[in-house]
C-alpha positions as CSV (number, residue, x, y, z in Angstrom):
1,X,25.9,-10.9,-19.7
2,X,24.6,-14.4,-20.3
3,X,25.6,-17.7,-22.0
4,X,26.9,-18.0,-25.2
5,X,25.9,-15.1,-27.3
6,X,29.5,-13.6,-28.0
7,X,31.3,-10.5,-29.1
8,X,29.5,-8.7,-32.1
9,X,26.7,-6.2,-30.0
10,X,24.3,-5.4,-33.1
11,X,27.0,-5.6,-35.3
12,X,27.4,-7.7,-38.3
13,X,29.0,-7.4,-41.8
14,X,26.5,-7.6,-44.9
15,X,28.2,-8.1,-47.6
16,X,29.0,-5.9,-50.9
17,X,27.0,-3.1,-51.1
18,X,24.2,-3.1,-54.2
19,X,24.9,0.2,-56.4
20,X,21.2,1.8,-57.1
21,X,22.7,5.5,-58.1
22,X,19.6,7.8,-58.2
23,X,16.6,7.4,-56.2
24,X,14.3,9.6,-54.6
25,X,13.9,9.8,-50.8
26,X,10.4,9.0,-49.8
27,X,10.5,11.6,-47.1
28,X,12.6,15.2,-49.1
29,X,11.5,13.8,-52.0
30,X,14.8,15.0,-53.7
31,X,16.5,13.1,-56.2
32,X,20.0,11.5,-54.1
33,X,22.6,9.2,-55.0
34,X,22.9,6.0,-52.6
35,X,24.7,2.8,-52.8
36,X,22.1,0.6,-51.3
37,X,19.4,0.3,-52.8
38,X,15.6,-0.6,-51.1
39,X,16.3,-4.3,-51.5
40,X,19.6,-3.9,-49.9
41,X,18.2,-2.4,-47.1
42,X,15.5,-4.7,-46.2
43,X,18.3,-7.9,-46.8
44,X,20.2,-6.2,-44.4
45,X,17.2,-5.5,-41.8
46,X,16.4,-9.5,-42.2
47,X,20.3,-10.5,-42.2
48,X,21.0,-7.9,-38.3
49,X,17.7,-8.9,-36.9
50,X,18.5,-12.3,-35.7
51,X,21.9,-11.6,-34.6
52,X,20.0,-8.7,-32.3
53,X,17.7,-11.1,-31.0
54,X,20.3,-13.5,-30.1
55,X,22.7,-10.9,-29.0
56,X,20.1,-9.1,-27.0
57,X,17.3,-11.4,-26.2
58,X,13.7,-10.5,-26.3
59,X,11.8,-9.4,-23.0
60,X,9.1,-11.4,-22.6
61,X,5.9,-9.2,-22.3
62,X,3.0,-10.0,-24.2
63,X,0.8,-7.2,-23.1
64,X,3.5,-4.9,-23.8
65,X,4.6,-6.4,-27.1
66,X,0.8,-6.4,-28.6
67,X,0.7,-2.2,-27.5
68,X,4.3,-1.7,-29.6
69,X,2.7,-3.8,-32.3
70,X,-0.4,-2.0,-32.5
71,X,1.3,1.3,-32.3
72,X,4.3,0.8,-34.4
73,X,1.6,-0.7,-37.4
74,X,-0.2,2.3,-37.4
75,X,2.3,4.9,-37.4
76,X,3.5,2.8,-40.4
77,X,0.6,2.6,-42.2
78,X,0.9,6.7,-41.8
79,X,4.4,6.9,-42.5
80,X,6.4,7.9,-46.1
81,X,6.8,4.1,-46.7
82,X,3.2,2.6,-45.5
83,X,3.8,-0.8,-47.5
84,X,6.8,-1.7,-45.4
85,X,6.0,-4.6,-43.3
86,X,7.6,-3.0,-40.1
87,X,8.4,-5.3,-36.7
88,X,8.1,-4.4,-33.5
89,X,10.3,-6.0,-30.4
90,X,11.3,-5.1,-26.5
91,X,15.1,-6.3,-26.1
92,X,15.9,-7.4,-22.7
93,X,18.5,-4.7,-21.7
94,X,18.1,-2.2,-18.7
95,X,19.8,0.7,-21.3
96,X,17.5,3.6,-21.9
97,X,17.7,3.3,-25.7
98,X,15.8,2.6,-28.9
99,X,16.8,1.7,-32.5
100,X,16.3,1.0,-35.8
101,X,18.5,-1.0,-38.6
102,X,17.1,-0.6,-42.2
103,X,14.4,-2.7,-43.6
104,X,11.4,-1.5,-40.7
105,X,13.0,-3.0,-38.0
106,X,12.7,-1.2,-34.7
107,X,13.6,-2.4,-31.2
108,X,13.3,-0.9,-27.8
109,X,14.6,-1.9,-24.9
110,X,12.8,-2.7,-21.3
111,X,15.1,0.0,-20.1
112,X,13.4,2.6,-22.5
113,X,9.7,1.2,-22.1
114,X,10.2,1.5,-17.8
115,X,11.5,5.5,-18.5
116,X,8.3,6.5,-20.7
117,X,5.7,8.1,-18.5
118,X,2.6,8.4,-20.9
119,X,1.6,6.5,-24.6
120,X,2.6,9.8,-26.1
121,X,6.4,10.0,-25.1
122,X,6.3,6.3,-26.3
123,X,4.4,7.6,-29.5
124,X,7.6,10.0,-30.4
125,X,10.4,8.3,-29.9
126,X,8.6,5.8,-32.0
127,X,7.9,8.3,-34.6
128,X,12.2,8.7,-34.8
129,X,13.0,5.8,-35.3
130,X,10.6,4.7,-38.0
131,X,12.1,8.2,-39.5
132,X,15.3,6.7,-39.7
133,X,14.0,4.2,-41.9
134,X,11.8,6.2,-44.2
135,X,14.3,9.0,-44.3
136,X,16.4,6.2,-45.7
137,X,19.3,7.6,-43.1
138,X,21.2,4.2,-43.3
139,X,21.5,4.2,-46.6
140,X,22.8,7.9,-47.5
141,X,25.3,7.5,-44.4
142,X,26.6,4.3,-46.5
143,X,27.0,6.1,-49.1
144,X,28.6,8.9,-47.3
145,X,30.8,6.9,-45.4
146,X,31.9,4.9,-48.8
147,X,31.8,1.9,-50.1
148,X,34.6,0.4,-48.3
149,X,32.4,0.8,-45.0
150,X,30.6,-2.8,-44.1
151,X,28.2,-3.1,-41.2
152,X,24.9,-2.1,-40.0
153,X,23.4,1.1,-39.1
154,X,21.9,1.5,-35.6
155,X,19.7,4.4,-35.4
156,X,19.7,5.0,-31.6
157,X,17.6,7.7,-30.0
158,X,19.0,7.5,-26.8
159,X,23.0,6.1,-25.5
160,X,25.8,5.0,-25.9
161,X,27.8,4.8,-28.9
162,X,30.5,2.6,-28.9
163,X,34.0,4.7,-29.2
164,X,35.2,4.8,-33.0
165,X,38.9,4.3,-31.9
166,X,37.7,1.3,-30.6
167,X,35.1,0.1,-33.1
168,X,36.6,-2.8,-34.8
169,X,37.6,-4.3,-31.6
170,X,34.3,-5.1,-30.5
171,X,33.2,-6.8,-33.0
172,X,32.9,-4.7,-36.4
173,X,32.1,-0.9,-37.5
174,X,29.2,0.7,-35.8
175,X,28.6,3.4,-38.3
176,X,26.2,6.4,-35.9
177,X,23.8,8.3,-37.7
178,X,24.9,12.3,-38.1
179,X,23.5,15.3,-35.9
180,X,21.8,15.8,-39.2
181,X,19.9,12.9,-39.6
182,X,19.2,12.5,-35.7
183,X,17.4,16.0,-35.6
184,X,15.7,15.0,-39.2
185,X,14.5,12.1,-37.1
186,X,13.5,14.2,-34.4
187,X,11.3,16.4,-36.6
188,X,9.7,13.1,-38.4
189,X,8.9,11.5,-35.2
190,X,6.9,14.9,-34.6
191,X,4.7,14.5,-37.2
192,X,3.8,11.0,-37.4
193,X,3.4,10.9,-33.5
194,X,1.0,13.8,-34.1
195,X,-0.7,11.9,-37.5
196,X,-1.6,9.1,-34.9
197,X,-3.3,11.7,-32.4
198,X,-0.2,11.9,-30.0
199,X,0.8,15.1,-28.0
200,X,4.7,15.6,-29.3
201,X,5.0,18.0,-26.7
202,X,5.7,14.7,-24.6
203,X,8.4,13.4,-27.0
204,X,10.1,17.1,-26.1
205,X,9.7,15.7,-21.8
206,X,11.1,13.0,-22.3
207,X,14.0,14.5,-23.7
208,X,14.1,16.5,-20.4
209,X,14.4,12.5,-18.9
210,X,17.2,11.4,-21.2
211,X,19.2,14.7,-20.3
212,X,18.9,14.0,-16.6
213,X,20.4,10.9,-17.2
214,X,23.1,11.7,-19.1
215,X,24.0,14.1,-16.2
216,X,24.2,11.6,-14.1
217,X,25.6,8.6,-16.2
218,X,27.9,7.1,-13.9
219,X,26.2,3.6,-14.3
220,X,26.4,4.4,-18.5
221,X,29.8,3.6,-20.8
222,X,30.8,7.8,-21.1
223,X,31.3,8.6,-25.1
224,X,34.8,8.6,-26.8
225,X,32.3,11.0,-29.3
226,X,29.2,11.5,-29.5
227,X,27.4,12.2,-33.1
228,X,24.0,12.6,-31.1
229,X,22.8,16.1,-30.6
230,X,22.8,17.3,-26.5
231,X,18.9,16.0,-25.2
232,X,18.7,19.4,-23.5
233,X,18.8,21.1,-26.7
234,X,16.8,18.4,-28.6
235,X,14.2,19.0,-25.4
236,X,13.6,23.1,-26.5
237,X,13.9,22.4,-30.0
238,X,11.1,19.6,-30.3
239,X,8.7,21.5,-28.1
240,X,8.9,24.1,-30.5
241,X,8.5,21.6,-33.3
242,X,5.2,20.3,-31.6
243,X,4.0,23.9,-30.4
244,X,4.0,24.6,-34.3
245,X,2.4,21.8,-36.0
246,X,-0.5,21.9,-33.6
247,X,-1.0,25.6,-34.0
248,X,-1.2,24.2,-38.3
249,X,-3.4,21.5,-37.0
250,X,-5.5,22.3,-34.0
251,X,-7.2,19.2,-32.8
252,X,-7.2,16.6,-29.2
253,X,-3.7,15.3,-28.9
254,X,-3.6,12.4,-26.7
255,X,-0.9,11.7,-23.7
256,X,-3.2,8.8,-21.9
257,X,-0.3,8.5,-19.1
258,X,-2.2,6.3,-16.4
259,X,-3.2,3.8,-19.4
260,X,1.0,3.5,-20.4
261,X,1.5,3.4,-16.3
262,X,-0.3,0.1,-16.1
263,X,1.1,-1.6,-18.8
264,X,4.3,-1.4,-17.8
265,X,3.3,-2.5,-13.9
266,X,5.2,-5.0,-13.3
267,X,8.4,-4.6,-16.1
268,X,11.7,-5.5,-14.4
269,X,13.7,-2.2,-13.5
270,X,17.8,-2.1,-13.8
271,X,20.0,-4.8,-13.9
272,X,18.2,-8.7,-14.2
273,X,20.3,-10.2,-11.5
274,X,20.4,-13.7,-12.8
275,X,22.3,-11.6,-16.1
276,X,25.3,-10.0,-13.3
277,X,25.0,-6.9,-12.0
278,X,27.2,-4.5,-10.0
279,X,27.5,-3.6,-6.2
280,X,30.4,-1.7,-4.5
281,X,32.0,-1.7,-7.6
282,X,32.2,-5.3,-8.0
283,X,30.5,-7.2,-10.9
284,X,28.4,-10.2,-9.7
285,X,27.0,-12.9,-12.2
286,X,24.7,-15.8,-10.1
287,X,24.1,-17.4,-13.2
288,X,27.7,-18.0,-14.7
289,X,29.2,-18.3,-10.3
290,X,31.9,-15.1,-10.5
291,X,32.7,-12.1,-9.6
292,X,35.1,-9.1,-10.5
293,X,35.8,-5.8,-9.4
294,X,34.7,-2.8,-11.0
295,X,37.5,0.5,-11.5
296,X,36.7,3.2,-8.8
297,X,35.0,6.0,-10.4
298,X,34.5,3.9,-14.1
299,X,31.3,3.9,-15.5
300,X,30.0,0.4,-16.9
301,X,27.1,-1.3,-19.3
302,X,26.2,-4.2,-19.0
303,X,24.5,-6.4,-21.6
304,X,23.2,-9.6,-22.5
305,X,26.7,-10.9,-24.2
306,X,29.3,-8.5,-22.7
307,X,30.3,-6.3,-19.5
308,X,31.8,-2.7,-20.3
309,X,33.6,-0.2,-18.3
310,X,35.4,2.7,-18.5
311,X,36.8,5.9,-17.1
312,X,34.4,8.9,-17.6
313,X,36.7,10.3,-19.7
314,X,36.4,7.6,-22.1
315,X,40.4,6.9,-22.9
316,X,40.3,3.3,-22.2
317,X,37.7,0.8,-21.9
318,X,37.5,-2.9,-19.9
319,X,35.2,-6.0,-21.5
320,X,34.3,-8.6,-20.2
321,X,33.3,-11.6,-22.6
322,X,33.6,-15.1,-23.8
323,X,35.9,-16.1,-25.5
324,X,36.0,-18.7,-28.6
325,X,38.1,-22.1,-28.6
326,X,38.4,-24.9,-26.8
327,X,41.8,-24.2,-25.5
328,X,43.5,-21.1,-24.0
329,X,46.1,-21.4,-26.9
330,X,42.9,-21.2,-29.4
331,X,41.1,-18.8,-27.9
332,X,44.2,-15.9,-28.1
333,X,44.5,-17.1,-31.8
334,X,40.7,-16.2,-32.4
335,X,41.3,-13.2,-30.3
336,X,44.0,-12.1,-32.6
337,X,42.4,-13.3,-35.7
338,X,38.8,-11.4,-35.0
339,X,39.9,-8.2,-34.4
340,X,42.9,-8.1,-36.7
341,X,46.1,-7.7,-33.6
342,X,49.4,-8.0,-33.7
343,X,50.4,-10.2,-30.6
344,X,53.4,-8.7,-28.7
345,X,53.9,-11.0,-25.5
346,X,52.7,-13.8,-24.3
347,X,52.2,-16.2,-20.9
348,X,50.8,-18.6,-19.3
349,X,49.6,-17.9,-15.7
350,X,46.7,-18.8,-13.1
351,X,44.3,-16.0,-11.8
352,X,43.1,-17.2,-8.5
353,X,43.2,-20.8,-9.3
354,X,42.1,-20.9,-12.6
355,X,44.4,-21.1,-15.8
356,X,44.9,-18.4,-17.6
357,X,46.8,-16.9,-20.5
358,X,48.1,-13.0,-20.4
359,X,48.4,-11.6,-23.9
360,X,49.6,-8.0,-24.8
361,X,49.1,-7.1,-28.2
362,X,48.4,-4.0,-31.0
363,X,46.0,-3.4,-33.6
364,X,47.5,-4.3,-37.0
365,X,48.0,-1.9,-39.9
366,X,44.7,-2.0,-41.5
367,X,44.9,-2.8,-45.0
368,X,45.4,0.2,-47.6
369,X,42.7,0.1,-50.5
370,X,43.6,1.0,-53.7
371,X,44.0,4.5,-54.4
372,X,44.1,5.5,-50.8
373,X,47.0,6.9,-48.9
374,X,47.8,4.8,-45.8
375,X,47.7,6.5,-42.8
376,X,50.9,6.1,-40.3
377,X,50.2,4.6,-37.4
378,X,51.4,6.7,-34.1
379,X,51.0,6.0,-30.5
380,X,48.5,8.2,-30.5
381,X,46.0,6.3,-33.3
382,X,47.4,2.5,-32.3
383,X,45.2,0.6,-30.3
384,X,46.9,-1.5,-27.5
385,X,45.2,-4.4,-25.7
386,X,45.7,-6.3,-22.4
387,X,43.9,-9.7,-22.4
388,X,43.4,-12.0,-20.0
389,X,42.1,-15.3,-20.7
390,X,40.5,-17.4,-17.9
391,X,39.3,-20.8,-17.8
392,X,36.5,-21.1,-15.1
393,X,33.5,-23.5,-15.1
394,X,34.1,-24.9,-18.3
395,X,34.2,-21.6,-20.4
396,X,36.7,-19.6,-21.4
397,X,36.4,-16.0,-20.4
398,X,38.0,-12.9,-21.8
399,X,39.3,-9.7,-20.1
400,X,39.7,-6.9,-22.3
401,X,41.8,-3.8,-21.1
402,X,42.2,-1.2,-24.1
403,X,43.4,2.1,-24.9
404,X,45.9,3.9,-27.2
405,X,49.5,3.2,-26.9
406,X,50.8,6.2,-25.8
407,X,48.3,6.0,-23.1
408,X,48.3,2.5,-22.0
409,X,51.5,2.3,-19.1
410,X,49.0,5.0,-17.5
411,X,46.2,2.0,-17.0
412,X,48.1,-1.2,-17.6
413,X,48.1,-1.8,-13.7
414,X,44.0,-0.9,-13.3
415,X,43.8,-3.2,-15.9
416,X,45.5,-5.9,-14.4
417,X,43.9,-5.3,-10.9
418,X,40.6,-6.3,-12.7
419,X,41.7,-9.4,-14.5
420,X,43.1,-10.4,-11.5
421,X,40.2,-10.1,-9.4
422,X,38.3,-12.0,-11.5
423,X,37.3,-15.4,-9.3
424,X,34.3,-18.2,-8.1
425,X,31.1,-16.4,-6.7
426,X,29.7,-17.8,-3.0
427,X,28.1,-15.8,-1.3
428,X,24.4,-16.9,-1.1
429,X,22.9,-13.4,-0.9
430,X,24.2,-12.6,-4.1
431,X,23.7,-16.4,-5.5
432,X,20.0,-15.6,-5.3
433,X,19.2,-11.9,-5.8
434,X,16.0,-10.8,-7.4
435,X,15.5,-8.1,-9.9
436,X,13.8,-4.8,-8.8
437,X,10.3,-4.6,-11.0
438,X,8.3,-1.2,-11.4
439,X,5.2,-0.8,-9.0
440,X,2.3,1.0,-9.9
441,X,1.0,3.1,-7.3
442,X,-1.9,5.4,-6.0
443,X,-0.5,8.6,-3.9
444,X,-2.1,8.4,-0.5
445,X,-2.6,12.2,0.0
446,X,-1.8,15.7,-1.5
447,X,1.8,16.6,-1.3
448,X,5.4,16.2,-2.8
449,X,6.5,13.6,-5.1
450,X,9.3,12.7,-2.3
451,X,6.7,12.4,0.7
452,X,4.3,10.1,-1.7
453,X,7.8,8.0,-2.5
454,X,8.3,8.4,1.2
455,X,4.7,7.0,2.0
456,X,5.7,3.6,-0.2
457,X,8.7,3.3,1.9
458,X,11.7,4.1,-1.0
459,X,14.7,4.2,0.2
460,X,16.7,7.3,0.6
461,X,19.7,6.5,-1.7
462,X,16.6,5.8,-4.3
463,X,14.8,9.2,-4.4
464,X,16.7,10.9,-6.8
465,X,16.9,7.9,-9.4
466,X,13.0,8.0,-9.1
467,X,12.2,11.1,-9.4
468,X,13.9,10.5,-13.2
469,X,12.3,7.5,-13.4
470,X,8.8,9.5,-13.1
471,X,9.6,12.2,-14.9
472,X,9.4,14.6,-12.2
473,X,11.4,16.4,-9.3
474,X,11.4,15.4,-6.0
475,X,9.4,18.8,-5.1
476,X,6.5,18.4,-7.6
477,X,3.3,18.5,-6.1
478,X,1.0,15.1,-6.8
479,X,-2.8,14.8,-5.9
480,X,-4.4,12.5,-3.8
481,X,-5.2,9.2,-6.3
482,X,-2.7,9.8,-8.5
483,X,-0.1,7.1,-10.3
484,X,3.7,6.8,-9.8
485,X,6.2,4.7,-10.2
486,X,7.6,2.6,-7.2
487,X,9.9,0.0,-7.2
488,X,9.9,-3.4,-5.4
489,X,10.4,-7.1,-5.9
């Protein structure tokens, strides 16, 4: 979380949609009908991307960022739309995720680029997302999802998803791409991957990575729903994608891992310290001077513009934000105002020194379009917030508690145990804490992966989160010479 790129994570509102009835998709080439036409879709590619840049950030990597350029242009010169003028950038998140929004832009983030263990796994998930866009996936899930439906389309090969009960309280409608059109992707980024002389096998291992992660997301926002299909099963049926069109087209399929391995020498790994990060269940930011505790057993996310938590069963969720106005009194109007609530209560109140507002309030009847019936709102399909607004070092921050009504006297008091322990940050350690960075490194001797980890001095408590981050197990034999990845500062 960093200063002052608010609310509104990849999301935005584009307007009307344009009406352009029958086309025919570049990749089935079957005739469809779609509400957005080309033009639409590259407007609303050049409309997002600067909101994801300032939302986001860019990771500043030049080395890295000429290799994704190179890449990503000739896959697209290769690809079912090869006059697209794709772009290529590296947020600055530690998520292990890549997207696409429509118009050829496609983004991955540092926390993707440190997971891939060879150009080839790159070279696939590459291939998927630029499927997204040729397979035109944003707009036929437009048009699916109706004209009424504004915002734009992440195509995200990776996690999370924000919650749809929850959608337009974080800033607008995050519309996810069906299990359809994810495996569609999947069986694109096979081919062009392969086109550009990439082993796809790879793109079916790193699966195998995201899968591990998954199973052990406590550090990752845990799904309300998930539209994405299980990585395991993605993992089995990609190999067999691969297996097949290189038994069509026999040739030297490329994986060039120690060449990817030293590219990335040096990325920062995890959390960027001077952006907050989390220890003992409390959230530390150096850069903004607070600190606030973390719900035992709640997974969290943490971004540029935001911190997330929530429960692993996903019924409630916690942000943590900035807030718009100048006043307290301003800021719960624009709170109200932006995600359309009905306030309920009210008060003023200081949280460890530092005024604050409490607000309790209710998502509003949304408005019923013509023609449709209006569904009745129940405890069970009402959103009900907590926010607490707190006035510390000259900003105005927002604490988000949220869940459904009939659920929210079950976490109104972990809610409030969070807002309150919300205060000023002192302690110097923390102050100036540096980010871990990925370390290239030769294995001394034959062995295990563990004992070569073990020979760089890892820690204990790290071995298991490296073993993922190599794409191994802790019991896989490595040769004398060989490259890993180790992490220092």
């Amino acid at each position: 979380m960093k200063v002052p790129k608010l609310m509104a994570y990849c999301l935005l509102a584009t307007g009307a949609l344009a009406f352009s009835g029958c086309s025919r998709n570049p990749v089935t080439g079957k005739k469809e009908l779609v509400f957005m036409s080309p033009e639409k879709e590259l407007a609303t590619g050049q409309q997002a991307h600067p909101s994801i840049v300032a939302t986001m950030g860019l990771y500043e990597d030049k080395n890295l960022q000429d290799f994704i350029n190179v890449k990503g242009k000739a896959m697209g010169a290769i690809s079912h739309l090869p006059n697209l003028s794709y772009q290529f950038h590296i947020v600055d998140s530690p998520v292990v995720n890549a997207f696409a929004v429509p118009g050829g832009y496609v983004y991955f983030t540092r926390g993707i680029m440190a997971h891939f263990n060879n150009e080839a796994e790159f070279a696939g998930v590459l291939g998927h997302e630029i499927g997204h866009i040729t397979a035109r996936h944003s707009a036929r899930q437009q048009t699916k999802q109706g004209i009424g439906q504004l915002g734009v389309i992440l195509g995200a090969v990776a996690f999370p998803q924000m919650a749809q009960g929850v959608q337009g309280l974080v800033g607008s409608i995050l519309l996810s791409y069906s299990r359809a059109h994810e495996t569609e992707s999947d069986e694109i980024g096979v081919g062009y991957s392969s086109k550009i002389g990439y082993d796809a096998r790879e793109m079916a291992d790193f699966f195998g990575t995201l899968k591990k992660l998954s199973d052990e997301s406590g550090h990752v926002i845990p799904t309300f729903q998930s539209t994405h299909p299980d990585p395991g099963d993605r993992q089995v049926k990609v190999k067999a994608l691969a297996t097949e069109y290189q038994q069509k087209m026999p040739g030297t399929y490329q994986v060039n891992r120690d060449e990817y391995l030293r590219r990335i020498d040096g990325i920062i790994y995890g959390e960027d310290p001077k952006q907050g990060f989390v220890e003992n269940m409390v959230f530390y930011h150096p850069e903004l001077k607070f600190q606030m505790p973390v719900p035992r057993d709640w997974g969290y996310e943490n971004s540029p513009q935001q911190f997330q938590m929530a429960p692993k069963d996903g019924k409630a969720m916690m942000i943590l934000t900035l807030a718009q106005g100048k006043t307290l009194e301003e800021a719960g109007q624009e709170v109200l105002k932006q995600f359309n609530l009905q306030a309920l209560e009210s008060q003023k109140t200081t949280i460890n020194g530092n005024p604050a507002l409490v607000m309790v309030s209710k998502q509003a009847p949304p408005q019923q379009q013509q023609g449709q019936p209006q569904q009745a709102q129940t405890p069970e399909n009402t959103v009900q917030l907590a926010t607490w607004l707190i006035q510390y070092g000259g900003l105005i921050y927002a604490v988000h508690g949220m869940t459904y009504q009939a659920t929210f006297n079950t976490y109104a008091s972990t809610f409030k145990g969070v807002a309150q322990g919300f205060r000023s940050l002192t302690d110097p350690e923390k102050l100036n804490r540096k980010p871990d960075r990925i370390q290239i490194k030769a294995v001394q001797r034959n062995g295990t992966l563990q004992a070569a980890l073990q020979d760089y001095r890892m820690p204990a408590n790290k071995m298991k989160e490296l073993s993922v981050l190599n794409g191994m197990e802790l019991n896989d034999q490595v040769t004398k010479g060989m490259l890993i990845k180790t992490l220092g500062k």
